[in-house]
N, C-alpha and C positions, 0 to 999 in steps of 0.2 A: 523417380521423383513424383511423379504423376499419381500414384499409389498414395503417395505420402500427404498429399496435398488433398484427398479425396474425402469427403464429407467432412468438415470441419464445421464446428459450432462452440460459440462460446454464451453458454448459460450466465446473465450479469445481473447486476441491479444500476441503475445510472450514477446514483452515488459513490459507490463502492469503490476505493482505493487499490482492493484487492483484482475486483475486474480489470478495472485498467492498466493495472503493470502485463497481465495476459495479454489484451488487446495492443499493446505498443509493441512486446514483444513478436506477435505475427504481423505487425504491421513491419516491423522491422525488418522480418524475413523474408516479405514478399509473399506472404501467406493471405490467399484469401480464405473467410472464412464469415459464416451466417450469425449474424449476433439473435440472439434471442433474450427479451428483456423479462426478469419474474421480477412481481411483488414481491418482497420480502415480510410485508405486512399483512399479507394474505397470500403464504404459499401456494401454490397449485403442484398436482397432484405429480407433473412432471419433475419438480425438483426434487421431492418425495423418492421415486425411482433411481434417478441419478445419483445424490448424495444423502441416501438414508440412514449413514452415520450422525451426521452433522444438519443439512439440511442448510446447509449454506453454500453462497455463489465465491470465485466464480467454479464455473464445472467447464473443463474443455470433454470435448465430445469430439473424438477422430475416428473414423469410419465406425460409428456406433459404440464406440467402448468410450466410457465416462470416469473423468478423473477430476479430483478437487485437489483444492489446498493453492493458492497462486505459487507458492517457492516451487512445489514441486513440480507445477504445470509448465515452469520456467523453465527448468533442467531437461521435463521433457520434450519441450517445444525444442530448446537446444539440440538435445539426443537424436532426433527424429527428423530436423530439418538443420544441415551443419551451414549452411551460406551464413554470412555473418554470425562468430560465435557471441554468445554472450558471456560463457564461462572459459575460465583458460583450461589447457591441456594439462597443464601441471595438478596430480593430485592433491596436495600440499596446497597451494592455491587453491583449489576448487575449496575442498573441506573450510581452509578459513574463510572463505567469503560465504558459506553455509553459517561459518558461527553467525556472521555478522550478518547475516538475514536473520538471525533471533533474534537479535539484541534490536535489529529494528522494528519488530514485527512483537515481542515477546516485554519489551521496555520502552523504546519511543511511542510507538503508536498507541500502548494502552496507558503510560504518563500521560501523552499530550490529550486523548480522549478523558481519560480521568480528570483532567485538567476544567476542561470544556464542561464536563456535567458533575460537577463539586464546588462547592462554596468555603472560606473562611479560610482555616488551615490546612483542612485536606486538599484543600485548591492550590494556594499556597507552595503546599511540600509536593501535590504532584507536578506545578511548574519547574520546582527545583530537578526532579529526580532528570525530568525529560532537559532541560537545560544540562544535566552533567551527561546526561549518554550525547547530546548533540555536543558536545565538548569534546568527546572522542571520534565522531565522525568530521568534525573542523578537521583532524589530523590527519584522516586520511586521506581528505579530498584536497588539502592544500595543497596548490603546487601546478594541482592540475586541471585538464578544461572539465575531464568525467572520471569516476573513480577509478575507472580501465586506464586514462591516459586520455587519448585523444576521440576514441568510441566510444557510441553510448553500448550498455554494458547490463549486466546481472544487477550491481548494487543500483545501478544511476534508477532502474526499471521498481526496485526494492523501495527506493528511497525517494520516486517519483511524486509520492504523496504533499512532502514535505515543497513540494513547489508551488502547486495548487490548491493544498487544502488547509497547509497550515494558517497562510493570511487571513484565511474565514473564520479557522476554528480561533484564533488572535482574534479577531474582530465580535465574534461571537462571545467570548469566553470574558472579553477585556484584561487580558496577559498579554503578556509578551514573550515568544517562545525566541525567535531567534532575532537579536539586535544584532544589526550588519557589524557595529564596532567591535563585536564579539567574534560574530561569526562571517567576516570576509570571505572566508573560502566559499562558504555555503554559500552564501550570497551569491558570489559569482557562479557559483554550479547551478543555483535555479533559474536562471539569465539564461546561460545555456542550455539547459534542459528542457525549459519554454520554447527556445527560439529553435530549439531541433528540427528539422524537416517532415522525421516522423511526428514527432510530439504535436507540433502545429496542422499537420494533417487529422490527425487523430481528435475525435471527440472529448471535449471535456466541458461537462456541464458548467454554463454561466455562474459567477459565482454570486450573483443574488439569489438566484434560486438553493444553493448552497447552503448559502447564508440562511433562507427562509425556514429552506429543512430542520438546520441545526438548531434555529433558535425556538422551530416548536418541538423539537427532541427532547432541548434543553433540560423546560419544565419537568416534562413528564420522568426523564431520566435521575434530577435530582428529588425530586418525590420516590420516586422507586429505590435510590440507595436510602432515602432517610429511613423509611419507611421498612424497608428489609435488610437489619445493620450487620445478618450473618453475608449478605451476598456484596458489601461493601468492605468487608474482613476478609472475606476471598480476595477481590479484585487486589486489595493492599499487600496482601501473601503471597501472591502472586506475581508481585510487581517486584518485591522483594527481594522473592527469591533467588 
């Protein structure tokens, strides 16, 4: 275990949704591990090396070898440190909580962003889209304290966003993504997912600052779809499909 535990580093941005389901998850495990913070706004040359695919956070770094993509840093954080699992044994299980990391990651989060940096109708229809996929996560968290049951888990870590970031990007955007008389269940999973032991240990940026970020994003972001309406026809085809 000593091996396993041995140079860890997690490449982040303080913002980032996608950082922090990584950082909850070694926090979970009892992993320590070296946060390092990059600009996203002014790369440096180290994220360059790390993720020169993408050139996005976060990156886990285990004794020197660098990996992106948060889902799959989750499996492997799983893989590599079994104390508290986050995913279950059953294949079958695993694979569908795989879909259902798309659907959050591939339709929630780029709906409710779309949502935030769009105006009129396309604002509008992306509230709608992210409202019917959160329609189908109501289903599966009803019932219970975390999507696993009673531990926090894979999806709770996936779907962590929607605790902290949704009320600002609401706030920011003036929608409403999830009304508790709609979405009771949720409701109650972000109660608990705040008040987690880990979650509440764990850093997570104040959400004035949040708030400040997004609302100067905002501008610049809906100038940039008006203004380039092939990469605004992407985002939509994408969302679609």
């Amino acid at each position: 275990m000593e091996k396993n535990n041995k140079s860890v580093k997690v490449v982040g941005y303080w913002v980032s949704a996608y950082v922090h389901r990584v950082r909850w998850a070694l926090k979970l495990k009892g992993i320590e591990y070296e946060y390092i913070e990059e600009d996203l706004f002014n790369r440096s040359s180290l994220l360059s090396q790390l993720n020169p695919v993408h050139g996005k956070v976060p990156v886990l770094v285990h004794d020197g070898n660098p990996l992106p993509e948060s889902a799959i840093i989750l499996e492997y954080i799983d893989e590599v440190w079994t104390q508290h699992p986050l995913l279950p044994l059953d294949a079958h299980e695993r694979a569908q909580l795989r879909f259902w990391a798309k659907i959050i990651d591939q339709k929630i989060i780029t709906s409710t962003i779309l949502a935030v940096y769009s105006e009129g109708e396309d604002q509008e229809r992306a509230v709608k889209l992210a409202v019917e996929y959160l329609d189908k996560i109501e289903e599966k968290i009803r019932g219970k304290s975390f999507f696993g049951g009673e531990e926090l888990g894979y999806m709770d870590l996936m779907m962590g966003f929607a605790a902290y970031l949704l009320p600002v990007w609401e706030e920011v955007a003036s929608v409403k993504f999830i009304d508790p008389s709609r979405f009771p269940a949720i409701t109650a999973w972000t109660d608990n997912f705040l008040d987690h032991p880990v979650i509440k240990a764990e850093y997570l940026p104040p959400k004035d600052e949040l708030f400040n970020f997004y609302v100067g994003r905002q501008k610049e972001a809906i100038h940039l779809l008006a203004s380039h309406s092939d990469l605004g026809k992407k985002m939509w085809a994408d969302l679609l499909s």
